[in-house]
C-alpha positions as CSV (number, residue, x, y, z in Angstrom):
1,X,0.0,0.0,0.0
2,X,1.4,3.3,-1.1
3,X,1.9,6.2,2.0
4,X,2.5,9.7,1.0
5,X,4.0,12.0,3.2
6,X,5.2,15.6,3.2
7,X,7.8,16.5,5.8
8,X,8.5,20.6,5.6
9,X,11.5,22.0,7.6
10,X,13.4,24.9,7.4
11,X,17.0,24.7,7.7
12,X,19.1,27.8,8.2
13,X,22.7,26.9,7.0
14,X,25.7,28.1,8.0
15,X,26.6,27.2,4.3
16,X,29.2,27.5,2.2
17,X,27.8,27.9,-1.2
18,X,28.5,31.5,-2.8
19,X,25.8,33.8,-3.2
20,X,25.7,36.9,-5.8
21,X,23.6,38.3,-3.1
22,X,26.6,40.9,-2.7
23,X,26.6,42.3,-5.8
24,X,22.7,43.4,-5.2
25,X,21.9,46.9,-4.6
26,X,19.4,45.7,-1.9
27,X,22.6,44.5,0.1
28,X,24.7,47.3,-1.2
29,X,22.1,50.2,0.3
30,X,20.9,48.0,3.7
31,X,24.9,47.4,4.6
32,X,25.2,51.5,3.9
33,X,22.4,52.2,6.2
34,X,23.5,50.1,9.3
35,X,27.3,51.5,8.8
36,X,26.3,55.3,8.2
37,X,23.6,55.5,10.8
38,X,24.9,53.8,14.1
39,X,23.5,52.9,17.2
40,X,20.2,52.9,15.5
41,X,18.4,54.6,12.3
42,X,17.4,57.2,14.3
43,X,20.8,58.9,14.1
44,X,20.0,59.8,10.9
45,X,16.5,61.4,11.3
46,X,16.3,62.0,15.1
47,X,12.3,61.8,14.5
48,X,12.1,58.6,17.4
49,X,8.8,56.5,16.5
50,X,8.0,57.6,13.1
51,X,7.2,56.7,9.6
52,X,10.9,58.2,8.8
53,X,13.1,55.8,10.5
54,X,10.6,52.4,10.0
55,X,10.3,52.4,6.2
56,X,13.9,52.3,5.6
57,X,14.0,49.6,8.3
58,X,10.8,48.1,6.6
59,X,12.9,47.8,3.3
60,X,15.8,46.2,4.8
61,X,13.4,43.5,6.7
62,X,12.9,42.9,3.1
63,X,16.2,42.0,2.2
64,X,16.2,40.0,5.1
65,X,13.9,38.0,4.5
66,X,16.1,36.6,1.6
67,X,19.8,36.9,2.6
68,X,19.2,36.1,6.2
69,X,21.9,37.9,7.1
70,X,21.2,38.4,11.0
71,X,23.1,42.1,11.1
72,X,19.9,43.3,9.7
73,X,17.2,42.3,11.9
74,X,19.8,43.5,14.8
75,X,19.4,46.8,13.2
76,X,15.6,46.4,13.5
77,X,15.7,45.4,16.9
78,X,18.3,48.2,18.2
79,X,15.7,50.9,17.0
80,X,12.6,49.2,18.0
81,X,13.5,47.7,21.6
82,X,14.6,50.4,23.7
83,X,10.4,51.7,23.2
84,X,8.9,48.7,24.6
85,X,10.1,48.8,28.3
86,X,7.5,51.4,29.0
87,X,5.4,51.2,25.7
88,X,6.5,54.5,25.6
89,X,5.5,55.3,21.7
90,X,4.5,58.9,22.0
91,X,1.8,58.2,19.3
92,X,0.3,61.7,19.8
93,X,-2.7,61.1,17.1
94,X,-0.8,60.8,13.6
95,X,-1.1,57.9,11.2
96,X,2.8,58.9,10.9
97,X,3.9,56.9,14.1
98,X,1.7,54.0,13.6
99,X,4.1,52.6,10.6
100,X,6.5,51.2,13.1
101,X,4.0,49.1,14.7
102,X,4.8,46.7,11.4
103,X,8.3,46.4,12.6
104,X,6.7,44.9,16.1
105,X,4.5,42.9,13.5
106,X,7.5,40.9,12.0
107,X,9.9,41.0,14.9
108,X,7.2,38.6,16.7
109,X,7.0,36.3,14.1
110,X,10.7,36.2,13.4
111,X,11.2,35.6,17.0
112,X,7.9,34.5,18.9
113,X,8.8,37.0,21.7
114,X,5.6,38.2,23.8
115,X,7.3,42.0,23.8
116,X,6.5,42.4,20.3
117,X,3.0,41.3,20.3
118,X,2.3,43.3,23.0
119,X,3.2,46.5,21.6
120,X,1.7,46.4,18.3
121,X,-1.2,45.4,20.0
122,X,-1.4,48.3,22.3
123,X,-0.4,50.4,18.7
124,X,-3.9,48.6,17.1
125,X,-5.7,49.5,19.9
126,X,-4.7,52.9,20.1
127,X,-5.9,53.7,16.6
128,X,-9.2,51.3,16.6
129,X,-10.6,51.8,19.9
130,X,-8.5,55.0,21.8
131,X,-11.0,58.0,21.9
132,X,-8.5,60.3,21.0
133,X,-7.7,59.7,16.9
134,X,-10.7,61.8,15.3
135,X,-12.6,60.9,11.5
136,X,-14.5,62.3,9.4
137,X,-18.1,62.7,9.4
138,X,-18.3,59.8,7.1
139,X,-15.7,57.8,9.4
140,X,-11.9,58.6,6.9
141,X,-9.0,58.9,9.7
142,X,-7.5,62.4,9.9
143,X,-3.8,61.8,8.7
144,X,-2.8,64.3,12.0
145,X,-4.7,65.4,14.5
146,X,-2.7,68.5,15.4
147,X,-5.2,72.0,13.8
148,X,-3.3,71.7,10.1
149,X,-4.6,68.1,9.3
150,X,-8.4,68.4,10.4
151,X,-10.9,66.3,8.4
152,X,-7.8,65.7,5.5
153,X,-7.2,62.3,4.5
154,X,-3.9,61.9,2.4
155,X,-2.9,59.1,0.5
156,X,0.0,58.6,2.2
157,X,-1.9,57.6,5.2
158,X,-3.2,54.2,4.1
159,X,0.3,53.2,4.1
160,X,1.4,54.6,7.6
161,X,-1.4,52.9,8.9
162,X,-3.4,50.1,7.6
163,X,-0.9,47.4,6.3
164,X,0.2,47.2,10.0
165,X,-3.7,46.4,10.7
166,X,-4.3,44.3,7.8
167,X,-1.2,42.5,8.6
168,X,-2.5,42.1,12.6
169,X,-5.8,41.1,11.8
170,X,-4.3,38.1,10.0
171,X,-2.2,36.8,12.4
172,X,-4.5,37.6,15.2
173,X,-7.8,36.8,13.7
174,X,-8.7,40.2,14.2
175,X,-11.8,41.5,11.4
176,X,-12.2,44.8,13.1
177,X,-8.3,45.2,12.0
178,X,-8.6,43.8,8.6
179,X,-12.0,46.0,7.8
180,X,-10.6,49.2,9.0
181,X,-7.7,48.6,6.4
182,X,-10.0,48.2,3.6
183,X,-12.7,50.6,4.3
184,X,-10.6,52.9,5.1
185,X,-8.7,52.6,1.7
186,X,-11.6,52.3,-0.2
187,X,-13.5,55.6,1.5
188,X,-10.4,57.6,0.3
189,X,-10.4,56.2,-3.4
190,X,-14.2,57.5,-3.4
191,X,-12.8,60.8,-3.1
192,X,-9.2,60.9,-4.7
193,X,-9.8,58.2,-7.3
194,X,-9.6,60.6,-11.1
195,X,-11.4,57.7,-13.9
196,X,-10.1,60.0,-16.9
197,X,-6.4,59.4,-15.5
198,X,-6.5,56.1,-13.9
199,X,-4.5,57.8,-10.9
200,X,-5.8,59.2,-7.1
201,X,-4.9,62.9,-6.7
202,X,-3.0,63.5,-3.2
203,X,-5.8,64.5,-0.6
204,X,-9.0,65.1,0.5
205,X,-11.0,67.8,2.8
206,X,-13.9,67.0,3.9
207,X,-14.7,70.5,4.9
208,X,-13.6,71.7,1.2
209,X,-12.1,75.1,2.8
210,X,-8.2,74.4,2.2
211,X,-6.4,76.3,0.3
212,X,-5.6,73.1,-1.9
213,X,-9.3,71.6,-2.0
214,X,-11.8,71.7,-5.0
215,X,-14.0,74.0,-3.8
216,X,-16.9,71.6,-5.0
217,X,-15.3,67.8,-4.4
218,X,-12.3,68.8,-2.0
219,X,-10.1,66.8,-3.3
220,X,-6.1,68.4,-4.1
221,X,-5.2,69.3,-8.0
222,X,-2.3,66.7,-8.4
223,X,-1.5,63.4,-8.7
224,X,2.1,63.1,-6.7
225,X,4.3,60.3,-7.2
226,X,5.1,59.6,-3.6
227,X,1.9,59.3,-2.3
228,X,0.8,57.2,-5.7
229,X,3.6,55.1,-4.4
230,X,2.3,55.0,-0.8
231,X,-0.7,54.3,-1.7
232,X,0.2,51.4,-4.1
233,X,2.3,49.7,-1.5
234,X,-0.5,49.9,0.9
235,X,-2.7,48.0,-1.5
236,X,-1.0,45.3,-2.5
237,X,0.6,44.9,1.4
238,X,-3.6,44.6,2.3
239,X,-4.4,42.5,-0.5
240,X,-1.1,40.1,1.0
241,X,-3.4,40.1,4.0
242,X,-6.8,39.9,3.0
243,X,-8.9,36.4,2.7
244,X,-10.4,36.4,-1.0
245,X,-13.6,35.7,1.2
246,X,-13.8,39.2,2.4
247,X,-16.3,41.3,1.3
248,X,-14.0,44.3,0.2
249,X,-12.1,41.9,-1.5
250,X,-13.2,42.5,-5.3
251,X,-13.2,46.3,-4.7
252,X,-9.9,46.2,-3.9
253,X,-8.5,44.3,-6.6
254,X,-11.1,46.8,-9.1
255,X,-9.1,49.4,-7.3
256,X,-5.7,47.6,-7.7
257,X,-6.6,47.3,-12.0
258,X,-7.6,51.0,-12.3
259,X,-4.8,52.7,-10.5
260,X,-2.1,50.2,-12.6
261,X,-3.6,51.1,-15.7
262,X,-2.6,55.0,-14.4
263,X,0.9,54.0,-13.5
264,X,1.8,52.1,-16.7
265,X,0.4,54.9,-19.3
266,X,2.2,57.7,-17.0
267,X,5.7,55.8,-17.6
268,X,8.2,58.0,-19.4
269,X,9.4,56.1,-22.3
270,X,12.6,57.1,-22.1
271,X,13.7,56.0,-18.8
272,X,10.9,54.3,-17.3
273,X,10.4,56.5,-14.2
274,X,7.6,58.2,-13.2
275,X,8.0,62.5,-12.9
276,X,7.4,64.4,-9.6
277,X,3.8,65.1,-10.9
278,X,2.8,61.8,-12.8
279,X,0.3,63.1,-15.6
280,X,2.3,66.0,-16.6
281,X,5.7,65.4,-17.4
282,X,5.9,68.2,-20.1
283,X,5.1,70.9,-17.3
284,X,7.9,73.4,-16.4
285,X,10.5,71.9,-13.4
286,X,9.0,68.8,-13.2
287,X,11.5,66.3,-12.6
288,X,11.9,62.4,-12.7
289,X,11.3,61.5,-8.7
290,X,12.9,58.0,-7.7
291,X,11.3,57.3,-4.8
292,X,7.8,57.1,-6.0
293,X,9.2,55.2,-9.2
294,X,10.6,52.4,-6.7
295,X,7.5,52.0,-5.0
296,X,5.6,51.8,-8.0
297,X,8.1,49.0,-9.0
298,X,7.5,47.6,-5.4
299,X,3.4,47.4,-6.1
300,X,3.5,46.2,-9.8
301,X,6.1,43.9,-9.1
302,X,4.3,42.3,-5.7
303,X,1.1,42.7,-7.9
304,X,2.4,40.6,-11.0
305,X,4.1,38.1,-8.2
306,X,0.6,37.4,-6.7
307,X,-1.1,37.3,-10.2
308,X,-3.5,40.0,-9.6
309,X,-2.9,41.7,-12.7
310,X,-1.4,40.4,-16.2
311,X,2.5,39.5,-16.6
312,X,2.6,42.3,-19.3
313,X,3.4,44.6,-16.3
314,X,6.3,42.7,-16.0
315,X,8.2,44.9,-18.6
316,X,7.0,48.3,-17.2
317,X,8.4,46.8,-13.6
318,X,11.9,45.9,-15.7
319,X,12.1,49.5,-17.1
320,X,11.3,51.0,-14.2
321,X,14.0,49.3,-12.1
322,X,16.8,49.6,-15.2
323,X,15.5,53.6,-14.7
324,X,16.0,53.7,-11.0
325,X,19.7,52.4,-11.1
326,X,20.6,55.5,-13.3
327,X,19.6,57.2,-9.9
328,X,22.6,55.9,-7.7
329,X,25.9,56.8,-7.5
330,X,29.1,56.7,-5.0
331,X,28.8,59.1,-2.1
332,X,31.8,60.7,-0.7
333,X,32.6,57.4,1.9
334,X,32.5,55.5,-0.9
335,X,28.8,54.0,-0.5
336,X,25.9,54.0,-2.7
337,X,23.5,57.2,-2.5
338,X,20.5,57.2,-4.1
339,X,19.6,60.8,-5.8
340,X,16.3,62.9,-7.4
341,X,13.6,62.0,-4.9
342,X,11.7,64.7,-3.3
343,X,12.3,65.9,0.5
344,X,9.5,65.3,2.8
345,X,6.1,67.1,1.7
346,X,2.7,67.7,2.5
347,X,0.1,68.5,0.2
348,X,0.4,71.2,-2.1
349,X,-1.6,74.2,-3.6
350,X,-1.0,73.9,-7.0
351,X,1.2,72.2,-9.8
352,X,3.9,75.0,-9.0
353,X,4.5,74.2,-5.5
354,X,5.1,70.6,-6.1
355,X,8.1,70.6,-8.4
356,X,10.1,74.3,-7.0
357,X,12.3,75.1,-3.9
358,X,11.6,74.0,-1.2
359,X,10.4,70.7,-3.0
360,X,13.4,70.5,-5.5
361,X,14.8,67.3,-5.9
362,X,17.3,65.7,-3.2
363,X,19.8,63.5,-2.7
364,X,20.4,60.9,0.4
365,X,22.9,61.1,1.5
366,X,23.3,64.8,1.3
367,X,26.3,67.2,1.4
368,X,27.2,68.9,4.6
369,X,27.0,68.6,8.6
370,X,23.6,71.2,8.8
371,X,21.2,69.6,5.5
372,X,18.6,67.2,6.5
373,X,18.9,63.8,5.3
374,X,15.6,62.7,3.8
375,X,15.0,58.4,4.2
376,X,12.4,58.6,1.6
377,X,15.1,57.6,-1.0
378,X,16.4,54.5,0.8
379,X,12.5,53.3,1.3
380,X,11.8,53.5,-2.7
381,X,15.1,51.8,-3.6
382,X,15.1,48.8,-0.8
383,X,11.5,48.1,-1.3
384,X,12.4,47.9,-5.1
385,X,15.4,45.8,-4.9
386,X,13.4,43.7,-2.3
387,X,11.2,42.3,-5.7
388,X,13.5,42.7,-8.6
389,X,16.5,41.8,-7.2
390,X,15.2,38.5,-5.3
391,X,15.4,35.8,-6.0
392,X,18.5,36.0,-7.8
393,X,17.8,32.8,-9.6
394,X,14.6,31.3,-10.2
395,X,13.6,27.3,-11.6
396,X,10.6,27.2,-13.6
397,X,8.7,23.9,-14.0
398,X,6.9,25.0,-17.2
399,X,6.1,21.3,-18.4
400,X,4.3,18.3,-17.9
401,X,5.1,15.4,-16.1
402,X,8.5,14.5,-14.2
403,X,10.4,16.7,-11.9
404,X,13.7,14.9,-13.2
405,X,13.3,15.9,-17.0
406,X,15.2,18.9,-17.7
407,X,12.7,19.4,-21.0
408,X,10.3,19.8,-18.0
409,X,11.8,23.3,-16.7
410,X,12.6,26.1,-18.4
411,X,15.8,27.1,-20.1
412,X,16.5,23.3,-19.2
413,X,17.6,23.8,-15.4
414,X,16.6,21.4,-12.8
415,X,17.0,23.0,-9.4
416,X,19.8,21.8,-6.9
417,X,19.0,18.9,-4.5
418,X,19.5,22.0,-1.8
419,X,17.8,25.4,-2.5
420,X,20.0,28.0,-1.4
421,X,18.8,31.0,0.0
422,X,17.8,33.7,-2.1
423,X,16.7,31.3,-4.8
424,X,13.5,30.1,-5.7
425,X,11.3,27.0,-7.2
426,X,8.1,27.6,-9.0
427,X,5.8,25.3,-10.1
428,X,4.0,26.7,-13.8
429,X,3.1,23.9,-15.2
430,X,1.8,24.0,-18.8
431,X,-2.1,24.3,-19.7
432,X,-3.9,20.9,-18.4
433,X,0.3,19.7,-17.2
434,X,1.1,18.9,-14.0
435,X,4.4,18.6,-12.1
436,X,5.1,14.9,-10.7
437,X,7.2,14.8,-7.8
438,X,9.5,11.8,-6.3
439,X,12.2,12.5,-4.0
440,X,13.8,14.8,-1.4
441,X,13.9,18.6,-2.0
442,X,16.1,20.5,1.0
443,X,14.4,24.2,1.2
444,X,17.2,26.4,3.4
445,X,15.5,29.4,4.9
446,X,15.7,33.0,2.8
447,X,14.7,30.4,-0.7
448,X,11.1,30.4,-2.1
449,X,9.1,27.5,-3.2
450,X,5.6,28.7,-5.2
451,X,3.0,26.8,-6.8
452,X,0.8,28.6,-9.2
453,X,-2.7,29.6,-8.5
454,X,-4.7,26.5,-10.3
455,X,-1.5,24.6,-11.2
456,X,-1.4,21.2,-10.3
457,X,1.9,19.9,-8.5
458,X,1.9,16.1,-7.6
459,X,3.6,14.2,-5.2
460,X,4.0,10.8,-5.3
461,X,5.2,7.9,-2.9
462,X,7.5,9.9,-0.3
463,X,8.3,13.4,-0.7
464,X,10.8,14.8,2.3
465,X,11.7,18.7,1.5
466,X,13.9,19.9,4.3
């Protein structure tokens, strides 16, 4: 009588093998970071719990995730420990210091330890059931509630805030966390969403009396690239989350195939960034902005990976990452800076304000002791690199049949009896084909191994992957 079995476990080698992993600009930047910025990120932005310090650190859990390489989540930990003695977060009603609440997020499951559960918990609760973080009328989060921000929603605010709870209501079973995510992302596309360009415009007043808001819809005049790109990321990092059985779930993939269809016609053709102000490139001073362009890349790519939207994006996510290495170059200590990204912003009055001084282009790092150093850079290039970049070398079963028959994978290559890290397996088989396995597959922790949605991936007799 024939017994099947399949045996998963994760190995983390100590190996030997040589990696490329090195050469990446993933590895490049992270290794930068943690050698430029000591104790903690925080030396670099002195902003303490804030967006600005955990989506660089965000990026380089990223690269983790692959490489393995344990100096990295050390980094994580050094900025996010020294808060949770005393929980001591200093939240002070801004979506802006809930984004760090992801770091506790992925330091509990990395390490199981209670310390990390507990404090994004107390973040989740803070934002879903404190009585101090006010909405809207019709129930939008105000992106800050400190006089400037009152009754504005910003695009940029469903990333600070609602991966974190999509991501906590699906390892804690939490729906009040996973609805707020999607409602709340949803309510603002009712408002910022533009059908004639496929794109959302920047922000939203309820009240319609800033001096940015349509008098009539209250929505801001221009679609920036940076909170495009923030607003991207936080769609496809919910949609990661999100059960297919939940009720918001076809909005927000109707959402996810408008707002690509935006992105890829507002690609320049040249270079294949995206400018400062997406839909009009031709305007005076507007300027090729890489940090939106990498989190573009970062959506499309994670959207193309999942197969929400056709592999045709695939070539807009290749030009767009060839684009974004033009942007680096060798700082003066001899490490990689990334350059032309705009400096921190809010919304803006007009086209005008968006692409002159004080919004000009930057560099990271910048030149001399007094000039801020703006992270934004290092989040669009890590979280790029983090999908184009890994794996570094992928098998393809794209046949039908026998896991042993070269003809069976593409370009011939049968992966290695060990699957290094960084690396990855995925099962494709062709239309009505399946993938037969017999045999022992060893997995090492930091490699991938996919099966297709709807693809069929057999195993037969015994099957130990380890």
């Amino acid at each position: 009588m024939k017994k099947s079995a399949l045996i998963l476990t994760l190995f983390l080698f100590c190996s030997s093998y040589l990696f490329s992993q090195a050469d990446t600009w993933g590895v490049k930047f992270s290794d930068a970071i943690k050698t430029r910025y000591q104790p903690t990120i925080n030396n670099m932005t002195n902003k303490g719990w804030e967006y600005s310090n955990s989506i660089v650190l965000h990026g380089m859990e990223k690269i983790y995730e692959y490489t393995r390489d344990t100096t990295y989540i050390n980094y994580v930990k050094a900025y996010v420990d020294p808060y949770l003695a005393n929980l001591n977060f200093n939240l002070s009603r801004t979506l802006d210091k809930i984004h760090p609440g992801i770091l506790c997020l992925y330091l509990f499951k990395e390490t199981g330890l209670i310390k990390y559960k507990t404090a994004a918990t107390t973040i989740r609760n803070y934002i879903l059931t404190g009585t101090g973080f006010a909405k809207t009328p019709d129930g939008g989060f105000w992106h800050k509630n400190n006089g400037g921000y009152n009754n504005i929603m910003m695009l940029d605010g469903i990333y600070m805030a609602h991966p974190f709870l999509a991501k906590y209501g699906a390892m804690f079973n939490d729906d009040s966390a996973l609805n707020s995510a999607t409602r709340q992302t949803l309510l603002l596309a009712s408002h910022t969403y533009d059908s004639s360009l496929h794109l959302a415009k920047h922000a939203w007043d309820y009240t319609r009396s800033s001096a940015w808001a349509d008098p009539v819809t209250g929505t801001s005049s221009e679609v920036w690239s940076r909170a495009m790109g923030w607003y991207m990321m936080g769609i496809v990092d919910i949609l990661k989350y999100l059960p297919r059985s939940h009720k918001d779930y076809p909005k927000m993939r109707s959402l996810l195939d408008s707002l690509c269809i935006g992105i890829k016609n507002t690609q320049d053709v040249t270079t294949g960034l995206w400018y400062q102000v997406m839909d009009k490139k031709d305007s005076a001073n507007n300027y090729l902005e890489s940090s939106g362009s990498g989190m573009l890349i970062y959506a499309l790519k994670s959207a193309v990976d999942n197969e929400w939207i056709d592999t045709n994006y695939l070539s807009v996510c290749r030009k767009g990452w060839e684009g974004l290495k033009t942007k680096i170059s060798t700082y003066t200590d001899g490490l990689p800076r990334i350059n032309s990204f705009a400096p921190a912003m809010s919304v803006q009055k007009n086209y005008t304000a968006y692409v002159t001084s004080p919004y000009s282009a930057v560099n990271c790092p910048a030149s001399g002791n007094l000039v801020v150093q703006h992270p934004h850079g290092y989040c669009g290039l890590l979280m790029a690199a983090s999908v184009m970049e890994f794996p570094i070398t992928t098998y393809t079963f794209i046949g039908d049949g026998d896991w042993g028959d070269a003809n069976n994978w593409k370009d011939d290559l049968i992966p290695p009896a060990t699957l290094p890290k960084c690396n990855a397996i995925i099962i494709d088989p062709m239309e009505s084909g399946k993938c037969v396995f017999n045999g022992i597959q060893h997995i090492s922790s930091g490699a991938l191994m996919k099966v297709m949605k709807e693809k069929h991936f057999v195993i037969d007799q015994h099957l130990i992957i380890n």
